[in-house]
Every structure is written in C-alpha cells, then in structure tokens.
N, CA, C and O atoms as a printed pandas DataFrame, in Angstrom:
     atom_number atom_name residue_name chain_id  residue_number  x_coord  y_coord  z_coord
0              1         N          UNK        A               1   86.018   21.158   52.170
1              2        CA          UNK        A               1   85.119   21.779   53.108
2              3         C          UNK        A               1   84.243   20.703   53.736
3              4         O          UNK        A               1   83.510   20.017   53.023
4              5         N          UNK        A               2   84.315   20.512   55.294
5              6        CA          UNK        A               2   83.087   19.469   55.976
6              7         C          UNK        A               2   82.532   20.037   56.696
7              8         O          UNK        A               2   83.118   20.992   57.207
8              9         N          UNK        A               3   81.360   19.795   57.035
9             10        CA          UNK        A               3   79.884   20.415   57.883
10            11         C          UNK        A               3   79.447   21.081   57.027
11            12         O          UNK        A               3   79.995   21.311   55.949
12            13         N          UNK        A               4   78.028   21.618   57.532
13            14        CA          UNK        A               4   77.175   22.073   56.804
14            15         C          UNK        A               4   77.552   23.472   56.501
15            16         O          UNK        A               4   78.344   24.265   57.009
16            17         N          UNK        A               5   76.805   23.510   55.601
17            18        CA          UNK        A               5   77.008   24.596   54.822
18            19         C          UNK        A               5   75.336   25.891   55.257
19            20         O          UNK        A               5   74.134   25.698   55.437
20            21         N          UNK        A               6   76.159   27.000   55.250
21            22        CA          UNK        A               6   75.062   27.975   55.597
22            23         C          UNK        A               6   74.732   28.860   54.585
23            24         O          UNK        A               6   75.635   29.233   53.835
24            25         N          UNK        A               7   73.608   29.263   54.428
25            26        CA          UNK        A               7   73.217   30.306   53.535
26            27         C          UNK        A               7   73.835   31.274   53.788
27            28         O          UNK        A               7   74.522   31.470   54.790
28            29         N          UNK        A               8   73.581   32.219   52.587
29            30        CA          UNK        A               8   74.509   33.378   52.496
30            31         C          UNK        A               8   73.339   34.464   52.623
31            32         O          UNK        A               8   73.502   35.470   53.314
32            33         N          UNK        A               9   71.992   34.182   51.831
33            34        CA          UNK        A               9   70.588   35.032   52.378
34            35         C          UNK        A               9   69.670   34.299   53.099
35            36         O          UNK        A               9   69.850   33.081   53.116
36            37         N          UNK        A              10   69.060   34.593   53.488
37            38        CA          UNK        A              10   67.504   33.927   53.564
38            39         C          UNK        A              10   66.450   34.240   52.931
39            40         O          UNK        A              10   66.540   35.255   52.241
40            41         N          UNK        A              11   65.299   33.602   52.939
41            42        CA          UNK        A              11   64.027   33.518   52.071
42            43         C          UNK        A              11   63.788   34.650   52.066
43            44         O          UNK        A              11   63.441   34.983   50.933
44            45         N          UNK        A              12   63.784   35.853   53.084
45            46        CA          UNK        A              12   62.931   37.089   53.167
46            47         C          UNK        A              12   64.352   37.857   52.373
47            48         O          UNK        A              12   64.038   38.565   51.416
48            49         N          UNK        A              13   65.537   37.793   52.620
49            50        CA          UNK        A              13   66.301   39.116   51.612
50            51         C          UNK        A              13   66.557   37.810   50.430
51            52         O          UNK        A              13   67.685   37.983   49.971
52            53         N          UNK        A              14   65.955   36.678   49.842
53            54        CA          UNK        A              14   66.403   36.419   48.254
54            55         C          UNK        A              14   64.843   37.273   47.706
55            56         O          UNK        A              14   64.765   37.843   46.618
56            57         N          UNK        A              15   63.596   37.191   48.805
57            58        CA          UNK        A              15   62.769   37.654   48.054
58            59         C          UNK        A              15   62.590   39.122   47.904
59            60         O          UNK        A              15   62.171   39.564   46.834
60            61         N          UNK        A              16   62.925   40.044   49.067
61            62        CA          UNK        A              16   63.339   41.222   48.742
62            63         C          UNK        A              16   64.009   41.963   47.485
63            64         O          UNK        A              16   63.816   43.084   47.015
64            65         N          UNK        A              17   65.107   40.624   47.014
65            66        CA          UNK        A              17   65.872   41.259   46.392
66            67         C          UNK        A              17   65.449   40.545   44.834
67            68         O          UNK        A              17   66.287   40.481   43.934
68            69         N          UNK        A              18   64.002   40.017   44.666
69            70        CA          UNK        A              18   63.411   39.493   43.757
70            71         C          UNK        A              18   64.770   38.857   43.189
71            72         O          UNK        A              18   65.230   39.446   42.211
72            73         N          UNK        A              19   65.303   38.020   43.541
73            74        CA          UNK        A              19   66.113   36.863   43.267
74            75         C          UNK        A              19   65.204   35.422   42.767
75            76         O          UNK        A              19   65.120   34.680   41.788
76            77         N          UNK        A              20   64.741   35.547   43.831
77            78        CA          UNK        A              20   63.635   34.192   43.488
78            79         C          UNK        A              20   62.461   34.823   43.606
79            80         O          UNK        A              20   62.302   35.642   44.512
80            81         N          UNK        A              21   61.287   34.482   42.543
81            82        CA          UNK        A              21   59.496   34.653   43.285
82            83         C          UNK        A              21   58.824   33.403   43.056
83            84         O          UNK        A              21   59.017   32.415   42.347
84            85         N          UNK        A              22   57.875   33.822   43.988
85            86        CA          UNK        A              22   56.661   32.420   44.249
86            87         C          UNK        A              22   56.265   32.143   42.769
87            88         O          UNK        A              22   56.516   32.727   41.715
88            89         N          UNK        A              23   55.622   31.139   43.060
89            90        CA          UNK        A              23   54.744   31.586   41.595
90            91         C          UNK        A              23   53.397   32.370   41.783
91            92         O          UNK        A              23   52.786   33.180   41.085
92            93         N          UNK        A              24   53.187   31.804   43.001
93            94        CA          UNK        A              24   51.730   32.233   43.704
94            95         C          UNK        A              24   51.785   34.140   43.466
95            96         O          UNK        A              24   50.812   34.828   43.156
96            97         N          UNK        A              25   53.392   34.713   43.756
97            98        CA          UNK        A              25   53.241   35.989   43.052
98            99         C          UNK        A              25   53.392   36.848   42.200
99           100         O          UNK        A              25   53.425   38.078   42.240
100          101         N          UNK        A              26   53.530   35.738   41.018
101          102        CA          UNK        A              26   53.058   36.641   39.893
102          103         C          UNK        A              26   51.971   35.807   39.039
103          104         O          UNK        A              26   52.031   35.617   37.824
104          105         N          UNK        A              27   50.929   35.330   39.946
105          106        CA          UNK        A              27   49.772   35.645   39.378
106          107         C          UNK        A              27   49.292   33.532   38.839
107          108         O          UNK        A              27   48.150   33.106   39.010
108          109         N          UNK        A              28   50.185   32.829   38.378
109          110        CA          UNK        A              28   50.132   32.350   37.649
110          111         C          UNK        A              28   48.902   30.656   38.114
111          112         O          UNK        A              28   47.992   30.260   37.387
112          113         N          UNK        A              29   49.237   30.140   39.210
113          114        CA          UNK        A              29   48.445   29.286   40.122
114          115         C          UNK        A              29   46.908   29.880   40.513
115          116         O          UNK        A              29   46.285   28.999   41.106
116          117         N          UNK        A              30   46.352   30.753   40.400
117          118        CA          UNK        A              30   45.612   31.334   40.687
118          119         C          UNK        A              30   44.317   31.050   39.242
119          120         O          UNK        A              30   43.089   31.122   39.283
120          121         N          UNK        A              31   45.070   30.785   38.305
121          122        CA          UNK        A              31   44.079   31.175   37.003
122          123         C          UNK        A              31   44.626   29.916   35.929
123          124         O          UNK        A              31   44.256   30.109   34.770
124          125         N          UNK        A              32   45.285   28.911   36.099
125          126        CA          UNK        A              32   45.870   28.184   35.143
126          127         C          UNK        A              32   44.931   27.599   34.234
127          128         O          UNK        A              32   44.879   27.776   33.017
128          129         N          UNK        A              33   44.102   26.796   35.040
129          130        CA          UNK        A              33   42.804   26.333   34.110
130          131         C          UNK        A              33   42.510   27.124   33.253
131          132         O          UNK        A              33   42.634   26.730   32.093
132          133         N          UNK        A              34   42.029   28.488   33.484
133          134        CA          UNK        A              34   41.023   28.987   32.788
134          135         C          UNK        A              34   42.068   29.383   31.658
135          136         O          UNK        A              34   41.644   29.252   30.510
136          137         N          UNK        A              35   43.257   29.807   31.794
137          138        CA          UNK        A              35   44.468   30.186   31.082
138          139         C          UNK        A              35   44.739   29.254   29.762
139          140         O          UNK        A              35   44.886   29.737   28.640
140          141         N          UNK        A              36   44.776   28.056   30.009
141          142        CA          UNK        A              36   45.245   26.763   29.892
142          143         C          UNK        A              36   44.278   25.852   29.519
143          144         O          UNK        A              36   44.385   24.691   29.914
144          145         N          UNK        A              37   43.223   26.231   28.728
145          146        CA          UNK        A              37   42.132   25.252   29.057
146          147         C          UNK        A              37   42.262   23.530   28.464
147          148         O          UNK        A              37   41.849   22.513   29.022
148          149         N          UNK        A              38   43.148   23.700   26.857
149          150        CA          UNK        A              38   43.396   22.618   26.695
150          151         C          UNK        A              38   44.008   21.562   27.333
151          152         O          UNK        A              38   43.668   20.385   27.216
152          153         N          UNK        A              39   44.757   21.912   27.891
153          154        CA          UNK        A              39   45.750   20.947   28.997
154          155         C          UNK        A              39   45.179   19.930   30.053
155          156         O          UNK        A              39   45.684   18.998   30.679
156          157         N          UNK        A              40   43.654   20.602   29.988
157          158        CA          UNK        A              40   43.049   20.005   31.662
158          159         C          UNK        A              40   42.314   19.403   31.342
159          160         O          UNK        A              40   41.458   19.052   32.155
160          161         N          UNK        A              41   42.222   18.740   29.303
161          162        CA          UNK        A              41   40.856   17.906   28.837
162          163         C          UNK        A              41   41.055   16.711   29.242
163          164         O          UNK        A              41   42.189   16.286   29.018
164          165         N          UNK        A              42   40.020   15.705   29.998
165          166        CA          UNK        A              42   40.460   14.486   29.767
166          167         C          UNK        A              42   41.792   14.120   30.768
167          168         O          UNK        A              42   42.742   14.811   31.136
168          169         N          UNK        A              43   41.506   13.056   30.967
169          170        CA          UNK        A              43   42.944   12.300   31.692
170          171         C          UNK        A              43   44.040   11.052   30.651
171          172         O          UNK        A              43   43.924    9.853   30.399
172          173         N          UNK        A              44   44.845   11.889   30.363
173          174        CA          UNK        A              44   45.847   10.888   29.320
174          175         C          UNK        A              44   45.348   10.858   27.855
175          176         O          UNK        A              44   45.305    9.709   27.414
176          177         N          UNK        A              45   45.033   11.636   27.149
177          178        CA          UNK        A              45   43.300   10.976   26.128
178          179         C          UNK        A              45   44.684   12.393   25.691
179          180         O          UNK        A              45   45.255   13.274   26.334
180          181         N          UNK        A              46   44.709   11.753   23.831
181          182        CA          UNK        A              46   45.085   12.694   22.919
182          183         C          UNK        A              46   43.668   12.738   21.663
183          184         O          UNK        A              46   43.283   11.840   20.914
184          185         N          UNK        A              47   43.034   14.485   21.876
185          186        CA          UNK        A              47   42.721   14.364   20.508
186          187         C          UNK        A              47   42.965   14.339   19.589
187          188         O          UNK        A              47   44.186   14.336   19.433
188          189         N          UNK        A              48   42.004   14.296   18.096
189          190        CA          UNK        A              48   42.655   13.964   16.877
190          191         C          UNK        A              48   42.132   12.467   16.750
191          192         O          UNK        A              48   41.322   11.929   17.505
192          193         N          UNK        A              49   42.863   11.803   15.454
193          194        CA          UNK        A              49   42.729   10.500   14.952
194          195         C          UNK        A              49   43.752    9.361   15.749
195          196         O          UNK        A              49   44.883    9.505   16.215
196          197         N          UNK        A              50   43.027    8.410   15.704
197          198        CA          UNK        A              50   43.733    7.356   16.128
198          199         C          UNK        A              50   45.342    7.073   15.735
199          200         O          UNK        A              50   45.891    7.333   14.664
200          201         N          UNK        A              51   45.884    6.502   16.851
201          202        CA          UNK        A              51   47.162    7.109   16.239
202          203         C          UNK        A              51   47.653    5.210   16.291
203          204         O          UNK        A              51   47.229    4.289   16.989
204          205         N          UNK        A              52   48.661    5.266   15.250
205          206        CA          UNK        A              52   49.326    3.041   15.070
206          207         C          UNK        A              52   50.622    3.651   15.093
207          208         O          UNK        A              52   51.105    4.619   14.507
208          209         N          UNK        A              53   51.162    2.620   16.135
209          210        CA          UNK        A              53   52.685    2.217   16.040
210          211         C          UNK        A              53   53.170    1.259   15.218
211          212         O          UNK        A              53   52.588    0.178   15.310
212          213         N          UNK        A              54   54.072    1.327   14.430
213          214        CA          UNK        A              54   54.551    0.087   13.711
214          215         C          UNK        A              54   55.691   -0.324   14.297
215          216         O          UNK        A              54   56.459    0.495   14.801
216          217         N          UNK        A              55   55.823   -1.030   14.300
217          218        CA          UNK        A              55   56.332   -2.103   15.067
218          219         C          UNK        A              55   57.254   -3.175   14.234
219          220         O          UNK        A              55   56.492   -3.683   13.411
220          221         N          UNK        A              56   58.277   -3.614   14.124
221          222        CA          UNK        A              56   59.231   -4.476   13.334
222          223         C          UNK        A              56   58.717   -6.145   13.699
223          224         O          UNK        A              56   58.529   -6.431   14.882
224          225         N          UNK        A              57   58.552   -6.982   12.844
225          226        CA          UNK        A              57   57.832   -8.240   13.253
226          227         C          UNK        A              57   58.820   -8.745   14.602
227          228         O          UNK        A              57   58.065   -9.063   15.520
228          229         N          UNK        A              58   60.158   -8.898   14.959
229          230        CA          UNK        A              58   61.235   -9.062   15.600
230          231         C          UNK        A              58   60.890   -8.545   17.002
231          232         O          UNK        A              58   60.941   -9.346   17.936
232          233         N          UNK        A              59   60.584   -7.419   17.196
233          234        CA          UNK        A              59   60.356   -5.851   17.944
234          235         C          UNK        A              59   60.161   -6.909   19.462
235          236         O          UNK        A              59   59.113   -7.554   19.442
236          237         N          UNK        A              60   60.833   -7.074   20.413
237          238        CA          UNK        A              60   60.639   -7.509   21.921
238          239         C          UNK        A              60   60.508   -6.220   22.635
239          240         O          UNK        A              60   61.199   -5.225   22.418
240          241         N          UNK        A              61   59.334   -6.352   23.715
241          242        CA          UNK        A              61   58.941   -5.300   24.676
242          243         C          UNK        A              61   60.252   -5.455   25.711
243          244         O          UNK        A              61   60.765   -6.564   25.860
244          245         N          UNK        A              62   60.690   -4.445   26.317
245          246        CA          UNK        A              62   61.282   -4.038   27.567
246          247         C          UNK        A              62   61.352   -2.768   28.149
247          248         O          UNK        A              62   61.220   -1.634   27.691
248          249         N          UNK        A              63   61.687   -3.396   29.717
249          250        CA          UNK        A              63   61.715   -1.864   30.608
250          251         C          UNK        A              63   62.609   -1.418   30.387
251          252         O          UNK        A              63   63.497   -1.947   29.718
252          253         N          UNK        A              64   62.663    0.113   31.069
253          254        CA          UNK        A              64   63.802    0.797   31.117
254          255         C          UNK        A              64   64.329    0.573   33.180
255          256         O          UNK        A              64   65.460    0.502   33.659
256          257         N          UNK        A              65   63.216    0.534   33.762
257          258        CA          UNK        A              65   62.902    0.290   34.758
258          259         C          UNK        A              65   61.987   -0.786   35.502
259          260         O          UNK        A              65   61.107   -1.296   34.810
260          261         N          UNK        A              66   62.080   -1.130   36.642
261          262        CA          UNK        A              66   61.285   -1.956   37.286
262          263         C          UNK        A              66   59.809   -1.456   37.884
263          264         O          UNK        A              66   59.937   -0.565   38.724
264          265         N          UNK        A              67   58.745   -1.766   37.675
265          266        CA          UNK        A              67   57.338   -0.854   38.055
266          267         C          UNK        A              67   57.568   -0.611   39.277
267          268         O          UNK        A              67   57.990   -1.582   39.906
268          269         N          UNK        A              68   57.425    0.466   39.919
269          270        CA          UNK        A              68   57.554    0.187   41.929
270          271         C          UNK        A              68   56.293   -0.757   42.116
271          272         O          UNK        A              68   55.345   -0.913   41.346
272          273         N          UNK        A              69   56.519   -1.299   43.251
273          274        CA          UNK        A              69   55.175   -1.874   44.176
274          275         C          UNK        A              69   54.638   -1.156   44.911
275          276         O          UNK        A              69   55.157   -0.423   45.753
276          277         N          UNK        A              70   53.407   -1.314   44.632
277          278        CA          UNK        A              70   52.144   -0.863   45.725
278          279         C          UNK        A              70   52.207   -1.800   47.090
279          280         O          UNK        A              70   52.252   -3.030   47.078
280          281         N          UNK        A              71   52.200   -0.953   48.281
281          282        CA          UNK        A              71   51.983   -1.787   49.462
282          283         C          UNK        A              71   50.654   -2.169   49.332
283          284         O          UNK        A              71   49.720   -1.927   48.567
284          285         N          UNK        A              72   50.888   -2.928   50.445
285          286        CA          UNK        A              72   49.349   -4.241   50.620
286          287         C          UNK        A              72   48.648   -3.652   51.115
287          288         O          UNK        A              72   47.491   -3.994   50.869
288          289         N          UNK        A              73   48.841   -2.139   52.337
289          290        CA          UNK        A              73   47.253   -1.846   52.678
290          291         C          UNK        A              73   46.752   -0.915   51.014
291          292         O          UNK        A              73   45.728   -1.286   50.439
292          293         N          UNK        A              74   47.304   -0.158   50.631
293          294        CA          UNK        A              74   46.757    0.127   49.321
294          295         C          UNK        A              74   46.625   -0.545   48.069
295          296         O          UNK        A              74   46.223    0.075   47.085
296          297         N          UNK        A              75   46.984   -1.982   48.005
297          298        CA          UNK        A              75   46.451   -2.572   46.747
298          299         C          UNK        A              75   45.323   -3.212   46.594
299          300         O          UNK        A              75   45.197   -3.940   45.609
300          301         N          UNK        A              76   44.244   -3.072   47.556
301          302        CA          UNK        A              76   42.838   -3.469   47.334
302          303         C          UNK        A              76   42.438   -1.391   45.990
303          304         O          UNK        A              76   41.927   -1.092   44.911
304          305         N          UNK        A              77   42.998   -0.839   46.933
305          306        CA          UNK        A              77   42.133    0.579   46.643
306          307         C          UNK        A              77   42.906    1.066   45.199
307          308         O          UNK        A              77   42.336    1.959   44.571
308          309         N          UNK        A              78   43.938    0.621   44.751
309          310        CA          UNK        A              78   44.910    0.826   43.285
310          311         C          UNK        A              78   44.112    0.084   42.353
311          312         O          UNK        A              78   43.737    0.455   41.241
312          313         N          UNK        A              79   43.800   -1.478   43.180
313          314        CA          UNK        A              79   43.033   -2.683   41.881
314          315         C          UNK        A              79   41.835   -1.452   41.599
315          316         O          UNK        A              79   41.895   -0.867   40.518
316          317         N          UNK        A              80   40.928   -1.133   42.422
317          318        CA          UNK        A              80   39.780   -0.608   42.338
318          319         C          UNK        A              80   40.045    0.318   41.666
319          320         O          UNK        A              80   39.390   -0.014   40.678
320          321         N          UNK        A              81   40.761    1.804   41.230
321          322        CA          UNK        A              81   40.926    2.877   40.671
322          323         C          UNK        A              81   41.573    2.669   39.043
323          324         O          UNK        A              81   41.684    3.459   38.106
324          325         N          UNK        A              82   41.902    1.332   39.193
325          326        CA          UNK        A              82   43.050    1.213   38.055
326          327         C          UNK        A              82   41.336    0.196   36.954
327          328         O          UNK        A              82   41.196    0.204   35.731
328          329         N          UNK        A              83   40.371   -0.513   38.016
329          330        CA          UNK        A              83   39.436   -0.983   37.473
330          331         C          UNK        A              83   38.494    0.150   36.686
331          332         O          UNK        A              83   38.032    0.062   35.548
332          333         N          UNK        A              84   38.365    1.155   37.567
333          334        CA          UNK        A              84   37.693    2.684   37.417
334          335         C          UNK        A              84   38.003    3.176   35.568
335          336         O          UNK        A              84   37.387    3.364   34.518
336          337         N          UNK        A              85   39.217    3.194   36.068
337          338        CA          UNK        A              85   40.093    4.115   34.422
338          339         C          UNK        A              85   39.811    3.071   33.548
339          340         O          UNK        A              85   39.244    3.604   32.594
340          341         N          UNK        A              86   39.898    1.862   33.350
341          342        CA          UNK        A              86   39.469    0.918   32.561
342          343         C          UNK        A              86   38.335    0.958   31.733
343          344         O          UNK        A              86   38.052    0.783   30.548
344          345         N          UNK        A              87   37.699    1.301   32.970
345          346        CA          UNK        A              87   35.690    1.218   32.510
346          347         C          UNK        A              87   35.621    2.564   31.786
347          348         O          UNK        A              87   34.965    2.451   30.750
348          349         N          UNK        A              88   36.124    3.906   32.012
349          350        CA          UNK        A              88   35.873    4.574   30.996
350          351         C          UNK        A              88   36.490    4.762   29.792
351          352         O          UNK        A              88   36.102    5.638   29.019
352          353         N          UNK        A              89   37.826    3.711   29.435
353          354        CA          UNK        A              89   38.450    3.727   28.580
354          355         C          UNK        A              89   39.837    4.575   28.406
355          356         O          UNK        A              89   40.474    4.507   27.355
C-alpha cells in the first residue's frame, strides 16, 4: 500500500463513540495536585534516609547516551538555572 493513509473515523465519531476520552473529561487534570499530593513534594528530592550505592572498587562510569547540547543563545540562562538547583541542594 503507497500514499497516505486515511482515517476510518474522526475525532468527533471516535469520541461519540467513547472510543477514546480526553483526560480533561473524566475529571482527572483538573484536581491532580490536590489528588496526588505526594508526587508534587520537592523537585527530584526522595524522602526517608539517606540512601549509598556500593559500588565495586573496579566499577568505571559510562553513558548509555550522549548528553544533548544546549544552544548558545540558551547556555548563559541553563548555567544560571542549573547554578539555582545547586544552591538549594
């Protein structure tokens, strides 16, 4: 089969036919926080006790991937935000 391919419904009869729903309608985006409250503590921060990796004396770091790069008009404003998260730990 070549060329495009066409739908068989559209958005208004998959939602008619509650095939697919928003999330927006059943309720769920509307209230998550308050729902959810643990989830939204803190940025990256696990409570509880300090947690140690052990590590094999041998043990070499590597990626799985390459970091992307930040373009140059945004790496004044990344240094600055990435300085930010630092300072509060």
């Amino acid at each position: 089969m070549t060329g495009a391919r066409q739908a068989l419904l559209g958005r208004q009869a998959i939602e008619s036919l509650n095939i697919v729903r928003k999330i927006d309608a059943i309720g769920f985006t509307k209230d998550y926080k308050e729902r959810f409250p643990n989830l939204f503590k803190g940025l990256g921060k696990l409570d509880g006790p300090d947690y140690k990796i052990k590590l094999k004396s041998d043990a070499m770091p590597y990626a799985l991937n390459t970091p992307r790069r930040v373009s140059a008009p945004l790496l004044t404003k990344v240094k600055e935000e990435l300085a930010r998260i630092m300072e509060k730990g």
